[in-house]
C-alpha positions in Angstrom: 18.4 -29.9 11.3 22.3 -30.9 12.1 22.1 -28.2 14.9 18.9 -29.1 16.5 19.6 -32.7 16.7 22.2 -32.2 19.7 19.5 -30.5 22.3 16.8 -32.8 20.8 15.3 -34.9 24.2 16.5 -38.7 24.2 13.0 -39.6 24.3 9.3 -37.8 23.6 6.0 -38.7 24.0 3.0 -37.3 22.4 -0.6 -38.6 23.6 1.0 -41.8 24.2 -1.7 -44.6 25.2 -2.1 -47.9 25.8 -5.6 -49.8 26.4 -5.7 -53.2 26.7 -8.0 -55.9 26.0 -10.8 -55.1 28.8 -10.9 -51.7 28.1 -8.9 -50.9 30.9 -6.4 -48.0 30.4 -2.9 -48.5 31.3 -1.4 -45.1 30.0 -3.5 -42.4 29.3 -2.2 -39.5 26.9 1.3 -39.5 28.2 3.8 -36.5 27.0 6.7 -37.3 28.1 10.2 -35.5 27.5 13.8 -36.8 29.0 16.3 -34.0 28.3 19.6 -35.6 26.4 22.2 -36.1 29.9 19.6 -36.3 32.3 19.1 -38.8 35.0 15.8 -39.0 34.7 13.4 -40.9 37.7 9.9 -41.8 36.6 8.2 -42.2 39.1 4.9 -43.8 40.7 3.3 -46.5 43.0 3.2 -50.5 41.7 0.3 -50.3 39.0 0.4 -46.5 37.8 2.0 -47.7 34.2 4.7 -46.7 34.7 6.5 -50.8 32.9 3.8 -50.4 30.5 5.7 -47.3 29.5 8.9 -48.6 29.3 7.9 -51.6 27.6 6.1 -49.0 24.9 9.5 -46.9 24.7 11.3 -50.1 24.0 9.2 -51.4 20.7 8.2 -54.3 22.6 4.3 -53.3 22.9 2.8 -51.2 20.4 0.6 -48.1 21.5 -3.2 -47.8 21.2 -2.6 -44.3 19.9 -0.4 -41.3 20.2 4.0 -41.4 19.6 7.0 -42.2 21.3 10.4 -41.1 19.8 13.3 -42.5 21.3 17.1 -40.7 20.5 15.2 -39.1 17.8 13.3 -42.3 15.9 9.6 -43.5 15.8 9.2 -46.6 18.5 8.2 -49.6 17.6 9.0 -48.5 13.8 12.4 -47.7 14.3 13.3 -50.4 17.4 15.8 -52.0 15.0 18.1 -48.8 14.2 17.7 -47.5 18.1 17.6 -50.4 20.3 21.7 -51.2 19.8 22.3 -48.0 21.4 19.9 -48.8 24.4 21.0 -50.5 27.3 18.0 -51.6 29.0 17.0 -53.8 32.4 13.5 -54.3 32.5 11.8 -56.7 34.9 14.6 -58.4 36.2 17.0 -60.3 33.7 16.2 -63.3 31.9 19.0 -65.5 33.6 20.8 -68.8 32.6 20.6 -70.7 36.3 23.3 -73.2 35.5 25.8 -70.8 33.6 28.4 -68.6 35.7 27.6 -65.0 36.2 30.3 -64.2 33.7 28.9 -67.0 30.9 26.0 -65.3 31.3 27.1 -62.2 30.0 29.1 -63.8 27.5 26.1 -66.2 26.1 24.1 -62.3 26.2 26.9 -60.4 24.5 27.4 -63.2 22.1 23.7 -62.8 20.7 24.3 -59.0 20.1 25.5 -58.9 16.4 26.5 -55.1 17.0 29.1 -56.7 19.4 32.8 -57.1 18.5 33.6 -60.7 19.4 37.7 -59.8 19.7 36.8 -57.2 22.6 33.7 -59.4 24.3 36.1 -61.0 27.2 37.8 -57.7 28.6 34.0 -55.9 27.8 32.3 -58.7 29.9 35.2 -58.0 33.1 34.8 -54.5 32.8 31.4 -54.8 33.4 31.5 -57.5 36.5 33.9 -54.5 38.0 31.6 -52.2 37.5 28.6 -53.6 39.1 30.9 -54.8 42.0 30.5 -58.7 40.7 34.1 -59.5 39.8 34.4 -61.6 43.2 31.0 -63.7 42.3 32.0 -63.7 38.4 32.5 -67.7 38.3 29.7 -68.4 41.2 26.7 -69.7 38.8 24.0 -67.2 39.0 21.1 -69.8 40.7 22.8 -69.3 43.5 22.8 -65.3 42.9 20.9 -63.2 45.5 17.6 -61.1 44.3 20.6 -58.4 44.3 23.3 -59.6 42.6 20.8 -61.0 39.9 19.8 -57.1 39.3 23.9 -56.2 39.5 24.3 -59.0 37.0 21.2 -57.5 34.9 22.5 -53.7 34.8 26.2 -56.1 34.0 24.0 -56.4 30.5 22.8 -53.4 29.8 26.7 -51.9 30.4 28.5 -54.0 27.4 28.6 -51.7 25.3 28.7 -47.7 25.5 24.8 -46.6 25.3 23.6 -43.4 24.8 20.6 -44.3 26.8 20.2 -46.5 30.3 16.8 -47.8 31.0 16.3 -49.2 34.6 13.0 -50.7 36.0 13.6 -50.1 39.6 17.6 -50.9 39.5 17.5 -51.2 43.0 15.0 -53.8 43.7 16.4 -56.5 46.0 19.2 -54.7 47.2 20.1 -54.1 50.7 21.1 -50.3 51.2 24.6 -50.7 50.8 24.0 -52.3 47.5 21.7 -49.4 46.9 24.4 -46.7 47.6 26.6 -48.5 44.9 24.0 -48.7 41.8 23.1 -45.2 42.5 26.8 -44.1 42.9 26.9 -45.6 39.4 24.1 -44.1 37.4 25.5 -41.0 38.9 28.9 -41.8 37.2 27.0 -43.1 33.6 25.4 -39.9 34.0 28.7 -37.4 34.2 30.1 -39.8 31.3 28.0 -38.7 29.3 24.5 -41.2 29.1 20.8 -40.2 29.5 19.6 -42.6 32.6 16.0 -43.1 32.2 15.0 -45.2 35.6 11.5 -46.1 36.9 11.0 -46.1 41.1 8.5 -46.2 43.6 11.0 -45.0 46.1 11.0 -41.0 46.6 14.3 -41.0 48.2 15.8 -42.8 45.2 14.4 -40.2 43.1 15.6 -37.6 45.6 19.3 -38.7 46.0 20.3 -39.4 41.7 18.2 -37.8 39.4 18.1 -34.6 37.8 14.4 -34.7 36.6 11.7 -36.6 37.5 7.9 -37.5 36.3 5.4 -38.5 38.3 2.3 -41.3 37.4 -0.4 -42.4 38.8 -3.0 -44.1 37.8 -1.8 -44.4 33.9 -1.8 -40.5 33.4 1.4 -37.8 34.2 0.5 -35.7 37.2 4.1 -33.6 36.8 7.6 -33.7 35.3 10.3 -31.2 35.7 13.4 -30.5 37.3 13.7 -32.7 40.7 14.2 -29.2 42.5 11.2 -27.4 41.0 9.1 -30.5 41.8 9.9 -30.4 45.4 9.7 -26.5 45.4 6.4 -26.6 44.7 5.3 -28.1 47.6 5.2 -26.5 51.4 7.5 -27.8 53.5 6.2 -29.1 57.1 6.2 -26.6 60.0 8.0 -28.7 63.4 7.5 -27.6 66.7 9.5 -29.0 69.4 8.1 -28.8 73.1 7.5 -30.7 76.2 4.2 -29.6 76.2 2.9 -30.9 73.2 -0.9 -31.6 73.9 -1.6 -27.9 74.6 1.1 -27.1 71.5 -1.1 -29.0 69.0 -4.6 -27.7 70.3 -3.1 -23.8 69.5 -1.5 -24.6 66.3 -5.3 -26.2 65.3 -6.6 -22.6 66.5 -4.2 -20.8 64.3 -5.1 -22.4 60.9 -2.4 -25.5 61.0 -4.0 -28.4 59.3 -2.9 -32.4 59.5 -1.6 -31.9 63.1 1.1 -34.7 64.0 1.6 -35.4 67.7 4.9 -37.6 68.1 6.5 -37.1 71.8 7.6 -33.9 71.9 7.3 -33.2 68.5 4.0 -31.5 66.8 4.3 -31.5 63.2 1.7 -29.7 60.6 0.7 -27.9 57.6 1.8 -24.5 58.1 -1.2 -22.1 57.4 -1.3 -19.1 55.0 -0.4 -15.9 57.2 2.9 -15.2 59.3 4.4 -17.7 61.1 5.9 -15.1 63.8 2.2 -15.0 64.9 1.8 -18.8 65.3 4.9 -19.2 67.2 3.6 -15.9 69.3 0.0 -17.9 69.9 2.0 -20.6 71.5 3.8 -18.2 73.6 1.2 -16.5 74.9 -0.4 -19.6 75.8 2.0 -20.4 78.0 3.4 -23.5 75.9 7.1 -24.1 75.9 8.7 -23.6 72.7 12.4 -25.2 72.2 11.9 -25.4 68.4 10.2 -24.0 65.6 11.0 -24.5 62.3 9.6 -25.2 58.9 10.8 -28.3 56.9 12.3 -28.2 53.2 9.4 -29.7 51.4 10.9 -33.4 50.0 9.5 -34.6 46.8 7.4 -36.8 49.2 5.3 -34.0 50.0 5.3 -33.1 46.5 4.1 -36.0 45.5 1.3 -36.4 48.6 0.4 -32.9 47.5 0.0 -33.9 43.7 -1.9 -37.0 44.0 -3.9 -36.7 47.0 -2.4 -40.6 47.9 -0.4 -41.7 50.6 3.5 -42.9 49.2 4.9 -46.6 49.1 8.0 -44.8 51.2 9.9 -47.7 52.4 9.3 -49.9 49.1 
C-alpha cells in the first residue's frame, strides 16, 4: 500500500451526487480524478455545480449518494484529519472590514490550532509578498478592492504549506494584470510541489495554467483529461482571408463548410471532411482572391462548444 499511496490522485469521485430539497439535481454521478501535481481547472458556466462540488470535496455539504476521497481519506468523514493540509478559497473570504489586511490574516491564522504561534508573524508577511499585498498590509480591508479581497483570500489559504490548493474562480475581480500575477502563482505552487484544484468559467484561464481540466455542465462531467488532449479533440477553425469575401463564403457553403463567419475580409468556418487543397482550389477557380488560408489550432473553447452544444461565458 506504502508504494501506491505516492501516485494515488489528490482527490476521487465515484458517483458523487447531490440533490437538494426540490428534487432538483445539482451534481449528477460525478467521477472525478485530480492527478497528485496537477493544476487542475474545473471547469463550467455559473450554475453547472461546479461550488456545489467544491463545497462537497470540502466536508462542508454531505452527498446524496456516491464518494469523494480527498489526499486519500473519505469526505465529510475524514474533514478533520484532511482539511489542515488544504488550503482552500471558496466564495470569496469571510473578511473582518475594520481589521488591517495583515490582522486579518493573523485573527485567521490564530484560529488554526495546527498553526505554530512563534512562526505566525513572518508566515503572515510571507504571504502578503506573495499575493503582491505587502504595500496594502496595514490599509484595513473595507476599503480592499473586489481584487485585493481575493489576493487577501488566496493570502489564507497560503499560511501554511498545503498539499492541496482549492480556488473558486481565484481570479474573480481582478483586472488582467492582477490576473497575470495569481496565475503566475498557481503556476509557481504548482512546480513547488502542490496539487492546484481551481474552478473557472474562463476558457482562457483554463488554457494558460492548468495541466488538466474537467468540464460541467448542467451538474454532470461532459470530459476530463489532459488540457492538450481536450483541445485535440476538437477541429480547429478553417480562416480564409480575402477581399472578396461575399463570393468566398457562398463557395466555401458549396464545398461542405458549415457555421460560415463573414468578418471584413475574413471568412471563418467549420472545415468539412475531405481535402482542403480542393476547397482552396474551389475558391480559385471561382475567381475569388485568396491571400490566406489556413486552419486554426482548435482552443479548448471549441472543445468545449463542441462538447456541450452551448455557447461559452468567454469574457467572464
Amino acid at each position: 500500500m506504502g508504494e501506491l499511496s505516492a501516485v494515488e490522485p489528490v482527490i476521487a469521485t465515484r458517483a458523487l451526487t447531490k440533490r437538494y430539497r426540490g428534487g432538483q439535481l445539482a451534481v449528477d454521478g460525478l467521477d472525478l480524478t485530480v492527478p497528485a501535481g496537477s493544476v487542475f481547472g474545473f471547469l463550467g458556466p455559473n450554475g453547472s455545480g461546479k461550488t456545489t462540488t467544491i463545497r462537497m470535496l470540502m466536508g462542508l455539504i454531505e452527498p446524496t449518494s456516491g464518494t469523494a476521497r480527498v489526499l486519500g481519506r473519505p469526505m465529510p468523514r475524514a474533514t478533520r484529519a484532511v482539511l489542515p493540509h488544504v488550503g482552500a478559497l471558496i466564495e470569496g473570504p469571510a473578511l473582518y472590514g475594520f481589521l488591517s489586511g495583515r490582522d486579518n490574516l493573523i485573527r485567521y491564522d490564530s484560529a488554526d490550532p495546527a498553526a505554530d504561534p512563534r512562526t505566525r508573524r513572518a508566515r503572515v508577511a510571507a504571504a502578503l509578498d506573495r499575493v503582491g499585498l505587502t504595500a496594502a498590509a496595514g490599509k484595513k480591508a473595507k476599503a480592499y478592492s473586489l481584487g485585493m479581497k481575493q489576493r487577501l483570500g488566496l493570502a489564507a489559504a497560503l499560511l501554511q504549506p498545503r498539499r492541496l490548493l482549492v480556488l473558486d474562480e481565484p481570479t474573480n475581480g481582478l483586472d488582467p494584470q492582477g490576473m497575470r500575477e495569481i496565475r503566475a502563482l498557481i503556476r509557481e505552487l504548482a512546480s513547488e510541489g502542490t496539487t492546484v484544484f481551481l474552478s473557472s468559467h474562463l476558457l482562457d484561464e483554463i488554457e494558460q495554467v492548468c495541466t488538466h481540466a474537467a468540464v460541467m455542465t448542467q451538474g454532470r462531467l461532459i470530459t476530463q483529461g489532459p488540457v492538450a488532449e481536450l483541445s485535440a479533440g476538437a477541429r480547429g477553425r478553417l480562416v480564409v482571408t480575402t477581399p472578396d469575401p461575399a463570393e468566398a463564403a457562398r463557395v466555401l457553403k458549396e464545398q461542405g463548410v458549415s457555421d460560415v463567419v463573414v468578418t471584413d475580409e475574413r471568412v471563418t468556418g467549420e472545415p468539412p471532411d475531405r481535402d482542403l487543397a480542393d476547397v482552396n482550389t474551389a475558391l480559385v477557380t471561382a475567381g475569388v482572391r485568396v491571400r490566406g488560408f489556413t486552419v486554426e489550432r482548435a482552443s479548448l473553447e471549441d472543445a468545449f462548444v463542441a462538447l456541450t452544444g452551448e455557447g461559452f461565458d468567454v469574457a467572464g
